[in-house]
DRENDO-1510 file (C-alpha; in Angstrom, 1 decimal, always signed):
<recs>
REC; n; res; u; v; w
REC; 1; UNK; +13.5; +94.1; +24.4 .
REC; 2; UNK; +15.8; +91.4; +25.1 .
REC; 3; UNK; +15.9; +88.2; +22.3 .
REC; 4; UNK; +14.5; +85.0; +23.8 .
REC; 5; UNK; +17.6; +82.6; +23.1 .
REC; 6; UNK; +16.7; +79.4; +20.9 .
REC; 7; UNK; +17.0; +76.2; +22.8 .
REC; 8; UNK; +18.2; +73.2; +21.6 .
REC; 9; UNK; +18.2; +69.5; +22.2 .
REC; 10; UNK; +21.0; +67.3; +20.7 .
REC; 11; UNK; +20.0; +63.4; +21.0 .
REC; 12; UNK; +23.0; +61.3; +19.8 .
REC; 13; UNK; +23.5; +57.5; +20.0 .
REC; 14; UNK; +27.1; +58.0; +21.3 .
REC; 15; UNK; +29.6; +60.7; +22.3 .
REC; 16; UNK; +32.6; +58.5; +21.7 .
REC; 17; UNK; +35.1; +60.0; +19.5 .
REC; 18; UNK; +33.5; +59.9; +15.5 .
REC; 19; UNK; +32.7; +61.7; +12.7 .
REC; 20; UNK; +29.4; +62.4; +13.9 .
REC; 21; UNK; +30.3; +63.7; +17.8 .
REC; 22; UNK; +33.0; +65.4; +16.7 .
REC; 23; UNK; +30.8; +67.4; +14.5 .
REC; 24; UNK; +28.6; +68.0; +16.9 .
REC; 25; UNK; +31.6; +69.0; +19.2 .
REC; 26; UNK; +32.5; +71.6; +16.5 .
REC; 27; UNK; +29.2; +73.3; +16.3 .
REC; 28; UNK; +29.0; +73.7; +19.8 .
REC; 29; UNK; +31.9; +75.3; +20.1 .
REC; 30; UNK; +31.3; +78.0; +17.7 .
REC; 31; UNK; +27.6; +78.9; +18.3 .
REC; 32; UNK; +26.6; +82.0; +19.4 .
REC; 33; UNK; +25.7; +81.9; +22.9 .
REC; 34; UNK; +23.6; +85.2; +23.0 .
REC; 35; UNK; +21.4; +83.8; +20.5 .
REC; 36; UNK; +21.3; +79.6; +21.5 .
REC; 37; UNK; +20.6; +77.6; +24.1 .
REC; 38; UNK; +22.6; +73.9; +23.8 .
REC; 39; UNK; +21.9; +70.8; +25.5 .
REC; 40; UNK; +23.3; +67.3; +24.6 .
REC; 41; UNK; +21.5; +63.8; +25.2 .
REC; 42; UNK; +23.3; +60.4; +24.4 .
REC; 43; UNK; +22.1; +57.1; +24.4 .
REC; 44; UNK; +25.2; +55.7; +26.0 .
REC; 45; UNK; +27.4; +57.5; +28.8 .
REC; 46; UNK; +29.1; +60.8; +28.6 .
REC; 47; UNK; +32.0; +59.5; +26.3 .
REC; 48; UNK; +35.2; +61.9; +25.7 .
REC; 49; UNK; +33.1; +64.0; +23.9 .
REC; 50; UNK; +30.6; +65.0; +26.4 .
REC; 51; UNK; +33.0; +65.4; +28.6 .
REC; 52; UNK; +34.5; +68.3; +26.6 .
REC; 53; UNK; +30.9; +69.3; +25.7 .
REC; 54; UNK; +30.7; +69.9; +29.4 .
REC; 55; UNK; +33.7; +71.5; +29.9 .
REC; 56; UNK; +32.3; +74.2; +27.6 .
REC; 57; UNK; +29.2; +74.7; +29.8 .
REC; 58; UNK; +26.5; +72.8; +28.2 .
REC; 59; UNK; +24.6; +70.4; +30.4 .
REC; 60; UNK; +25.1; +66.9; +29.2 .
REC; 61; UNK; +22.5; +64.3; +30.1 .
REC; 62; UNK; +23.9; +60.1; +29.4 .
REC; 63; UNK; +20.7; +57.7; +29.2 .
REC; 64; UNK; +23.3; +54.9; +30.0 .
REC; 65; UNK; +21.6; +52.9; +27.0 .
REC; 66; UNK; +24.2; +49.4; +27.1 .
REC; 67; UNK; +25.2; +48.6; +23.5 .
REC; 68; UNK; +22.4; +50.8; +22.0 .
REC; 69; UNK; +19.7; +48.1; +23.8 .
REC; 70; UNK; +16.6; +50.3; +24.6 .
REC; 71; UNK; +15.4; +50.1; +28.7 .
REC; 72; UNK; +11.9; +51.6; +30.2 .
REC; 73; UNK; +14.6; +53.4; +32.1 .
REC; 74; UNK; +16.3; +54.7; +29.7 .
REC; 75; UNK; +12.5; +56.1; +27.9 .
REC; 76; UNK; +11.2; +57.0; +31.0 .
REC; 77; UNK; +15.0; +59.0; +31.4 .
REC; 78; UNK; +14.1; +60.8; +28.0 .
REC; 79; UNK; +11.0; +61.6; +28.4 .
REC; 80; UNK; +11.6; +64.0; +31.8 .
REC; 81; UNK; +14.8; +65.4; +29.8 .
REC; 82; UNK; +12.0; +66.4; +27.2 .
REC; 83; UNK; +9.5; +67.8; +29.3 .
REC; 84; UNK; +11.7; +69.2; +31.6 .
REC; 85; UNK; +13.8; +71.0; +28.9 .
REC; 86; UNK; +10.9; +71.9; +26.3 .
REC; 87; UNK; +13.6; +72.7; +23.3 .
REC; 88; UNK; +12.2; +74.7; +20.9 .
REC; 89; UNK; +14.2; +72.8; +18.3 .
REC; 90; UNK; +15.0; +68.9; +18.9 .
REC; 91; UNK; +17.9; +67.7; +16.4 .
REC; 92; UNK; +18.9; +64.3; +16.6 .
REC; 93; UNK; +22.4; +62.7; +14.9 .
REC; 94; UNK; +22.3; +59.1; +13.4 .
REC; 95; UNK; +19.2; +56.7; +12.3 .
REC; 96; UNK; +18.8; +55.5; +15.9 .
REC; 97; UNK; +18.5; +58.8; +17.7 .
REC; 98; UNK; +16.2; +60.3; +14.6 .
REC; 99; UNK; +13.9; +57.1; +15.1 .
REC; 100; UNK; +13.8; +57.5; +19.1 .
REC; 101; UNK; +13.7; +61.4; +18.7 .
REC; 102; UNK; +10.6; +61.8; +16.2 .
REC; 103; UNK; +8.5; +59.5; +18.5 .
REC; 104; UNK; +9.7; +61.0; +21.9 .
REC; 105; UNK; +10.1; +64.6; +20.6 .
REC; 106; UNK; +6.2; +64.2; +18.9 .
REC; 107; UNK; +4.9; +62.6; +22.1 .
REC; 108; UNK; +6.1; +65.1; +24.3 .
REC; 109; UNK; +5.1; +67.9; +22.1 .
REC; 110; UNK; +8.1; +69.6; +20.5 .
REC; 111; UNK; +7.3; +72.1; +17.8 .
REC; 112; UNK; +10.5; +71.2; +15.7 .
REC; 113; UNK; +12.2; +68.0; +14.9 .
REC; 114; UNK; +15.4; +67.7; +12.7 .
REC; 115; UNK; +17.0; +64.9; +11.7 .
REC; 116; UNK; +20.9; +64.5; +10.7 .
REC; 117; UNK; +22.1; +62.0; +8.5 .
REC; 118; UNK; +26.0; +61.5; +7.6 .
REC; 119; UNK; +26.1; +58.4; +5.5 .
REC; 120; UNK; +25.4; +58.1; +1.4 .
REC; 121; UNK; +25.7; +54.3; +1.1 .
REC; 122; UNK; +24.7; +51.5; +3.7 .
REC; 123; UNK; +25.1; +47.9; +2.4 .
REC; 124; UNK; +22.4; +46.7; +5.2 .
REC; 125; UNK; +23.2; +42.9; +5.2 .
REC; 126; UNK; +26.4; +43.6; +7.2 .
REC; 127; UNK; +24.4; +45.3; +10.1 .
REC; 128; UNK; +22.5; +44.0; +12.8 .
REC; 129; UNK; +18.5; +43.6; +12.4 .
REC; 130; UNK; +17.9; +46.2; +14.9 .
REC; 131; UNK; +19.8; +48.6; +12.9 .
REC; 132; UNK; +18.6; +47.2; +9.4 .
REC; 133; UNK; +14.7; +48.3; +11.3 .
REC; 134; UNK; +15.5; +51.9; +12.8 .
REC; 135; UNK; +16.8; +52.6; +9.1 .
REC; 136; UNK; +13.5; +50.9; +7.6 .
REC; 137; UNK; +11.3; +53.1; +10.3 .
REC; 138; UNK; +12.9; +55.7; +9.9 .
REC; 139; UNK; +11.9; +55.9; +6.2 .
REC; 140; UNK; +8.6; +55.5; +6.9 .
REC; 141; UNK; +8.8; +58.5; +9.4 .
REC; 142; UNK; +10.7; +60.6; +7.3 .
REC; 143; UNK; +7.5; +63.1; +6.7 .
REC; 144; UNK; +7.2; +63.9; +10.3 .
REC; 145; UNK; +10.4; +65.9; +11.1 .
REC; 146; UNK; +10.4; +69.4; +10.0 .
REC; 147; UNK; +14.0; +69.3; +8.2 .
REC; 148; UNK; +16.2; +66.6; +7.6 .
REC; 149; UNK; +20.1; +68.0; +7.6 .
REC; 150; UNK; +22.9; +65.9; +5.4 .
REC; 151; UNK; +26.6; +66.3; +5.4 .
REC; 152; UNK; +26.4; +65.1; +1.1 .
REC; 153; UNK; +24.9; +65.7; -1.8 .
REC; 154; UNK; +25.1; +62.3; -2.9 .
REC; 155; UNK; +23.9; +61.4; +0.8 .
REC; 156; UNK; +20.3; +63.4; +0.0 .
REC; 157; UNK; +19.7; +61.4; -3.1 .
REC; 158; UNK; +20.4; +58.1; -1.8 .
REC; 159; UNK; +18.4; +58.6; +1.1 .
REC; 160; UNK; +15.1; +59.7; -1.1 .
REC; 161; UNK; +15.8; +57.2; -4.2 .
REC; 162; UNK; +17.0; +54.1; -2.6 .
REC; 163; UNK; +15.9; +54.6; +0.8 .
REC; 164; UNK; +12.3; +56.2; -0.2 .
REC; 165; UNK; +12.8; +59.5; +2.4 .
REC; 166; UNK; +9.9; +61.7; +2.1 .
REC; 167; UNK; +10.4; +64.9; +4.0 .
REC; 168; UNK; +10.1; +68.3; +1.6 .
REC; 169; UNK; +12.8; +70.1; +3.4 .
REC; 170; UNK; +16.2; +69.1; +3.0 .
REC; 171; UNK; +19.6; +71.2; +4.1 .
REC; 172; UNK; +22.9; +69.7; +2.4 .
REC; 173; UNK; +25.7; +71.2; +5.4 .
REC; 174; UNK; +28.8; +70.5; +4.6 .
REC; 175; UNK; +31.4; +69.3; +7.7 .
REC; 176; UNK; +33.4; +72.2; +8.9 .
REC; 177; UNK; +37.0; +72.3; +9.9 .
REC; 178; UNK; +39.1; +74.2; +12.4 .
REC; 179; UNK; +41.9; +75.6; +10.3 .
REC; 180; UNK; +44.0; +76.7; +13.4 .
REC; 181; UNK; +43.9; +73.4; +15.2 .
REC; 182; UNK; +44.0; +71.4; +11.3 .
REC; 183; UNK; +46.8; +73.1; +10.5 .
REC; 184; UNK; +50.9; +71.9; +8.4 .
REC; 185; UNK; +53.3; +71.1; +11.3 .
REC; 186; UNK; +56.4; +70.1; +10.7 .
REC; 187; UNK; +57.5; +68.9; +14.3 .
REC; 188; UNK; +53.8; +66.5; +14.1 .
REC; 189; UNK; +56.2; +64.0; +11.4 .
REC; 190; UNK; +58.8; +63.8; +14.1 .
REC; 191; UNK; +56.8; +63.0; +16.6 .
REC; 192; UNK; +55.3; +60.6; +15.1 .
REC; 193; UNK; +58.2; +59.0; +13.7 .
REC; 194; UNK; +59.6; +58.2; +17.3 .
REC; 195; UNK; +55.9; +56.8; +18.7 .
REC; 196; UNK; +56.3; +54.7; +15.6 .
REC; 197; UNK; +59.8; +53.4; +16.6 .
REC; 198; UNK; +60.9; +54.4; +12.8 .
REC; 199; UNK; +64.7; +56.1; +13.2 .
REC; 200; UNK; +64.9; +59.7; +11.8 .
REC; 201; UNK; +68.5; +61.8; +11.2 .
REC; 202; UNK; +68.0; +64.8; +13.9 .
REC; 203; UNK; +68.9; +67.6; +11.7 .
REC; 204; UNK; +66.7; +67.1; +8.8 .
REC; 205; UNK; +64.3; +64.8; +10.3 .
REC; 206; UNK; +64.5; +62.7; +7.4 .
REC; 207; UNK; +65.1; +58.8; +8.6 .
REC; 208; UNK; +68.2; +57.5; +8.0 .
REC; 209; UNK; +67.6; +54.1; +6.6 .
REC; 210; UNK; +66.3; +53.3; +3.1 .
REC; 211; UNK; +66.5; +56.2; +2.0 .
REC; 212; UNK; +64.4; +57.0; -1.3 .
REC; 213; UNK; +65.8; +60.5; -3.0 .
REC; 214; UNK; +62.0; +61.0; -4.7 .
REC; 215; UNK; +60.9; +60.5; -0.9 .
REC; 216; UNK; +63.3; +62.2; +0.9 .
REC; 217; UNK; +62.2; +61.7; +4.0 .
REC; 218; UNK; +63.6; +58.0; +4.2 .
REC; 219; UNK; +60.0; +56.1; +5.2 .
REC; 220; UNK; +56.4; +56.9; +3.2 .
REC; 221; UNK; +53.8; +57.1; +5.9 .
REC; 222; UNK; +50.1; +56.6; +4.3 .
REC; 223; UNK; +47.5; +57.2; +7.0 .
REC; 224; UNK; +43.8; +55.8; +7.0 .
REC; 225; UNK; +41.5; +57.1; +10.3 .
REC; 226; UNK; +38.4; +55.6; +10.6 .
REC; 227; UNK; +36.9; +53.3; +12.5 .
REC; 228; UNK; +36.7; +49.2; +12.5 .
REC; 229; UNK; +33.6; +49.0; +10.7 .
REC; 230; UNK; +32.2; +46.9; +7.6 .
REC; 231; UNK; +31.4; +50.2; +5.6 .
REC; 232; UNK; +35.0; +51.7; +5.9 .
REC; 233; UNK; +36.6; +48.3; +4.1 .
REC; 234; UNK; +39.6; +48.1; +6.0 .
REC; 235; UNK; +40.2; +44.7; +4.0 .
REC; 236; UNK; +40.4; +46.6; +1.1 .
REC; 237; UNK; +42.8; +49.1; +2.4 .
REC; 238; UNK; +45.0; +45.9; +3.5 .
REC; 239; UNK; +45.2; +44.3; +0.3 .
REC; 240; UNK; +46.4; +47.9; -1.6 .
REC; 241; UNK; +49.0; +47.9; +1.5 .
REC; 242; UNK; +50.3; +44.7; +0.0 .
REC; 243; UNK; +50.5; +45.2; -3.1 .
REC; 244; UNK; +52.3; +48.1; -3.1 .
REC; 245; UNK; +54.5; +46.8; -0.4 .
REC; 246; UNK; +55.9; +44.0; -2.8 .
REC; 247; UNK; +57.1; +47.1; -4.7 .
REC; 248; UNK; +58.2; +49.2; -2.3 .
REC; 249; UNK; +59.4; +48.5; +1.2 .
REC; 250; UNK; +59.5; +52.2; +2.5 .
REC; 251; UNK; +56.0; +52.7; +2.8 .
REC; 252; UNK; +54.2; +52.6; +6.6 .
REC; 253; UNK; +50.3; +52.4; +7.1 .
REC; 254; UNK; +48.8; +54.1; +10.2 .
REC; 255; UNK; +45.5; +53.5; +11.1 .
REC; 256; UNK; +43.3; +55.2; +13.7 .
REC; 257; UNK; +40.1; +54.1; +14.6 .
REC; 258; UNK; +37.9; +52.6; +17.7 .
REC; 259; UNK; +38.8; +48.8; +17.3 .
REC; 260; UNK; +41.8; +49.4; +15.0 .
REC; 261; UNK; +44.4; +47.6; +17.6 .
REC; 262; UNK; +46.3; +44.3; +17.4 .
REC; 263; UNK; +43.8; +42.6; +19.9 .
REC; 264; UNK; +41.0; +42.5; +17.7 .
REC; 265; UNK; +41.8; +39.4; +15.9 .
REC; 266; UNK; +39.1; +39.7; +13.6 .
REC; 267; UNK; +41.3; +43.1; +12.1 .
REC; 268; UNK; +44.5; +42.1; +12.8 .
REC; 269; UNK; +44.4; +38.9; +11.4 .
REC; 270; UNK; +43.3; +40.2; +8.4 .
REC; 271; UNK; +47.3; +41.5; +8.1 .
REC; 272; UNK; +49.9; +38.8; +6.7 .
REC; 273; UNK; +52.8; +38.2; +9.3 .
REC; 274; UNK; +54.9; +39.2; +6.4 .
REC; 275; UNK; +54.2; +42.9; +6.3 .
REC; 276; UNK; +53.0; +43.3; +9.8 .
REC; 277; UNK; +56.2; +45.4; +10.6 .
REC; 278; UNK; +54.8; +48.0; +8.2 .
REC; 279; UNK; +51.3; +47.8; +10.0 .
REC; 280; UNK; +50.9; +50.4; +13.5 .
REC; 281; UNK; +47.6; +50.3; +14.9 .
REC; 282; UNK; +46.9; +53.4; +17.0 .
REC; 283; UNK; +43.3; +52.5; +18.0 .
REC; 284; UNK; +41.3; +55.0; +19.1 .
REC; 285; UNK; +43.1; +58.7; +19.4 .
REC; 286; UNK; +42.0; +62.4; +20.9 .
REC; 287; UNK; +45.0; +64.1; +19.4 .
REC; 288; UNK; +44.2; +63.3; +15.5 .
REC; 289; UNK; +45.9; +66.6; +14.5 .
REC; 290; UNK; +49.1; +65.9; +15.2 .
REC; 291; UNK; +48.8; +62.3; +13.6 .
REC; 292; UNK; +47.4; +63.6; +10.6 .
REC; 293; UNK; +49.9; +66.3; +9.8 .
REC; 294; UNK; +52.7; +63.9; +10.5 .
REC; 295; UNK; +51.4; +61.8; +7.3 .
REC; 296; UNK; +52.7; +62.1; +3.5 .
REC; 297; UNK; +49.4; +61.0; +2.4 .
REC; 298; UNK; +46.3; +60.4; +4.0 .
REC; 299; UNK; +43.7; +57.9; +2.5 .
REC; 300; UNK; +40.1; +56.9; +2.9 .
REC; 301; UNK; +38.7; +53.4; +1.3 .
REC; 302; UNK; +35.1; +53.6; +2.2 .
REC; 303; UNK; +32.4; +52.3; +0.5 .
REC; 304; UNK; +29.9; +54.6; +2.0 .
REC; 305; UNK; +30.8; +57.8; +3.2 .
REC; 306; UNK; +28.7; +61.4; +3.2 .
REC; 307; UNK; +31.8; +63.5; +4.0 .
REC; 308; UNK; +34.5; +62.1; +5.1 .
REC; 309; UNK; +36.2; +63.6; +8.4 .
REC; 310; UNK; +39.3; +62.5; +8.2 .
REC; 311; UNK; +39.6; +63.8; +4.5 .
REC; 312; UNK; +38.6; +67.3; +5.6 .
REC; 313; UNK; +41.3; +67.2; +8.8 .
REC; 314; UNK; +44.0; +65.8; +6.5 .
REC; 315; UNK; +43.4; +68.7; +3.9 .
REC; 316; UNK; +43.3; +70.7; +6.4 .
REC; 317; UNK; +46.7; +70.3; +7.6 .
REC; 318; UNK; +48.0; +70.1; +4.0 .
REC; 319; UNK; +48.4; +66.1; +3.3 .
REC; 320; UNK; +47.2; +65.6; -0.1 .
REC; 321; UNK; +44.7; +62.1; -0.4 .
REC; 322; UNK; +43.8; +59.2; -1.9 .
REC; 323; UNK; +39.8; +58.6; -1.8 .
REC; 324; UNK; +37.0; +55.8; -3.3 .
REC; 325; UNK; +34.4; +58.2; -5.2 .
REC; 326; UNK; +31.8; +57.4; -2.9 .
REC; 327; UNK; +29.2; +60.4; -1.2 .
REC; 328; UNK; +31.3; +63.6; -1.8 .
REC; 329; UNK; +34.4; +63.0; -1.4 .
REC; 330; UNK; +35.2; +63.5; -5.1 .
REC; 331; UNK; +33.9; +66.6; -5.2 .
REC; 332; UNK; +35.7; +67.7; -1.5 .
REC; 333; UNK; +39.1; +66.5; -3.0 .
REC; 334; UNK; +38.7; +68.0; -6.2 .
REC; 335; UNK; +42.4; +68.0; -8.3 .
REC; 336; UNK; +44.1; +68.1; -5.1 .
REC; 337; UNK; +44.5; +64.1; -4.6 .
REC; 338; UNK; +43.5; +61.1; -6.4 .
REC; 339; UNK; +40.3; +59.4; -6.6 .
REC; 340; UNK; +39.5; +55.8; -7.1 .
REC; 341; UNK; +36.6; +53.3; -7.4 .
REC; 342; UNK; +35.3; +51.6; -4.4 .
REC; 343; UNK; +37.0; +48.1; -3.0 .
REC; 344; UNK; +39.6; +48.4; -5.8 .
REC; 345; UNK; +42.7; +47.9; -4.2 .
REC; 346; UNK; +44.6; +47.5; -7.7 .
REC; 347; UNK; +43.7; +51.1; -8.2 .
REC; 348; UNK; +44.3; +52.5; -4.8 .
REC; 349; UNK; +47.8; +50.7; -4.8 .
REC; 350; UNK; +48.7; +52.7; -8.0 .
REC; 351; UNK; +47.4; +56.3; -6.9 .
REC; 352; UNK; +49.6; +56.1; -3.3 .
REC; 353; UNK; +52.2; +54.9; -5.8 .
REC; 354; UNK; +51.4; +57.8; -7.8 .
REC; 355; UNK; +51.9; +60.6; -4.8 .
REC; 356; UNK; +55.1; +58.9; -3.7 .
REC; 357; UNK; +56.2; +59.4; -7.4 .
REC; 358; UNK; +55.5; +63.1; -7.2 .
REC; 359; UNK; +58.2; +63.6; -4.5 .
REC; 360; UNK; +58.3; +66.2; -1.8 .
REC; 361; UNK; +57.7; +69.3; -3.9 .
REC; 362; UNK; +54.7; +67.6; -6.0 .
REC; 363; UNK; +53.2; +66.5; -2.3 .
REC; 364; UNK; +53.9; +69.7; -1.0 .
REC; 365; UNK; +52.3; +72.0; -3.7 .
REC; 366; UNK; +49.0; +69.6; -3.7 .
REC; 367; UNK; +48.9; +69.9; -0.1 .
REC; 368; UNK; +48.8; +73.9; -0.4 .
REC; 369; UNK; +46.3; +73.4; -2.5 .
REC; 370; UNK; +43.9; +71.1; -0.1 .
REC; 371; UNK; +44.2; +73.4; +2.2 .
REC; 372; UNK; +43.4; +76.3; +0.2 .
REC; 373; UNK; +40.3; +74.5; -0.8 .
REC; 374; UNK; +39.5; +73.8; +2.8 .
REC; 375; UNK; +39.5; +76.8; +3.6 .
REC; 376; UNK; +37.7; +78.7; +1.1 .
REC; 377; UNK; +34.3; +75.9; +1.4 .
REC; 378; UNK; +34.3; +74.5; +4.6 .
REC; 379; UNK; +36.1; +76.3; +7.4 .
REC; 380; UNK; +34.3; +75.9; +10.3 .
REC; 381; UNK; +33.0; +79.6; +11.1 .
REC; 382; UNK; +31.1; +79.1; +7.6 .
REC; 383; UNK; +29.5; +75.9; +8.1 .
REC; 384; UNK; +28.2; +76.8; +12.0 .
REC; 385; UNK; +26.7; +79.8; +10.2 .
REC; 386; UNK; +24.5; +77.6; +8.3 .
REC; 387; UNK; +23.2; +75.3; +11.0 .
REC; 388; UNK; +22.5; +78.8; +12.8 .
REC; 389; UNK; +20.4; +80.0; +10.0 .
REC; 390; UNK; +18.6; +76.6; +9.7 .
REC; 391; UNK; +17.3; +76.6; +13.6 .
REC; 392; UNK; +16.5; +80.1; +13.1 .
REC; 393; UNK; +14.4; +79.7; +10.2 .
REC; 394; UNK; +12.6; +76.7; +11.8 .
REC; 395; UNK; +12.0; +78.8; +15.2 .
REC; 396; UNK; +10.1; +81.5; +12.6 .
REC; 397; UNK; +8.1; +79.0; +11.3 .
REC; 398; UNK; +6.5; +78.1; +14.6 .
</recs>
């Protein structure tokens, strides 16, 4: 007798380019089709994201929700989705799409809800109200969806001790990564060396100004992806970039991120005129592979993370970093990086100082070992295994 595929509903706030959708991207790709059924549901429009969702096959559905601001259209829009779909499993990403989904998903009478939450620290008073109440609601929901997915350990426990989340069945899923796409490439540096405007000598690639022996490749280039957002502390990141620039005027920050571009003052300005030269704001970016295997270090500041994206990629490709000990992201970097306290530029200034002291060979064999680690926890084929045997285990529990 033939197997009654499982069908599944994905409700997301956004399918912009994040941590979260591209996640979401990665599953998809890498589920078994003979066994599940896929559908995706934002909030907003279809986004890059959905529209390589859809070019995989899987219906995409946009409620056209402007700036998160919930419309009777938009419910009205969800609720036919719902009813006309009947998933056997609804999983919702983020606080807003778990709030929305439980209600909707209960109302329309889905057996089984699962929420996904990605963050281990919020600080609320820097967010809006509306999103300071769908994290407050969603607490006093959290016993009505039948599993609760995190990307952290330490993202599980803030969520039931600070937070008060009462659902019995958590599953702790690590991100997974794509270790041919993540991968070393030496022709990524040179490429991003000339989008930079920094000069490099065309046989060795090395650039051929200020030189630095311990360096050897002329410039330091210290990445930090993440978006412009009051929980990723790009003004902490800043103030380590200046501090170590006063020491050493080799060393070039990239950052990549929605909203990380000169024309929003309320970043840029944040940048003293007198290192701007060592600045280069990418903004938002599809090809993050081939930036983050250009780097010599990659670095995330946060001060609430669950498991870091950008840490995994930049492992991946065998660039050793430089993270705050926030959510997992000591235990994901292990001893192949450097780990500091949260909004301490002091310290994060000395550990980039520390892996440009380690010279090629030192950066090299730490890198070796990130990706080694990578790949033996959280390749990708592992991790999509897990959310398979999670919707499969709910479906038997009907």
């Amino acid at each position: 007798m033939k197997q009654t595929r499982i069908t599944i509903l994905h409700l997301i706030t956004t399918l912009d380019v994040g941590g979260s959708e591209m996640m979401l991207l990665k599953l998809l790709s890498l589920m078994n089709r003979r066994l599940f059924s896929n559908c995706v549901v934002s909030f907003a429009d279809i986004g890059p994201v959905g529209e390589k969702i859809l070019a995989m096959g899987i219906p995409v559905y946009a409620l056209n929700m402007a700036e998160g601001r919930l419309t009777l259209a938009a419910c009205v829009k969800l609720w036919k989705i719902l009813r006309a779909v009947r998933p056997m499993v609804l999983q919702t990403w983020l606080y807003h799409s778990d709030l929305l989904g439980v209600i909707f998903g209960k109302l329309s009478g889905i057996d089984k809800i699962c929420w996904n939450i990605r963050c281990s620290y919020m600080d609320l008073n820097v967010y809006r109200a509306q999103t300071r109440w769908s994290i407050r609601l969603c607490s006093l929901l959290s016993s009505l969806p039948d599993a609760v997915v995190t990307n952290s350990n330490e993202a599980l426990n803030f969520h039931v001790k600070i937070l008060g989340y009462r659902t019995d069945h958590w599953e702790v899923i690590p991100n997974g990564f794509d270790l041919a796409r993540f991968k070393p490439d030496k022709q990524s540096r040179l490429r991003l060396l000339a989008e930079l405007g920094l000069p490099h000598n065309k046989e060795s690639g090395a650039v051929s100004t200020q030189a630095d022996n311990k360096n050897g490749n002329g410039v330091f280039l210290i990445g930090f992806i993440a978006r412009y957002d009051p929980m990723k502390d790009h003004p902490t990141f800043i103030r380590a970039a200046c501090l170590l620039l006063k020491e050493r005027r080799d060393i070039h920050f990239v950052l990549v991120g929605r909203g990380i571009t000169w024309q929003n003052r309320a970043f840029s300005m944040q940048i003293p005129d007198t290192w701007k030269g060592h600045f280069h704001l990418l903004g938002e970016r599809y090809n993050i592979e081939h930036i983050t295997s250009g780097l010599d270090v990659a670095s995330s500041v946060s001060r609430g993370e669950g498991f870091p994206n950008s840490v995994g990629e930049a492992m991946a490709c065998g660039i050793p970093c430089v993270v705050t000990d926030v959510g997992d992201s000591a235990i994901i970097v292990g001893d192949t990086g450097r780990v500091v306290p949260p909004g301490n530029p002091e310290a994060t200034a000395r550990a980039w100082n520390e892996l440009v002291e380690l010279g090629v060979d030192g950066r090299k064999k730490l890198g070796l070992s990130a990706r080694k680690r990578v790949k033996d926890n959280f390749e990708l084929s592992k991790i999509v295994k897990q959310y398979e045997s999670l919707y499969n285990s709910l479906v038997k529990t009907r």
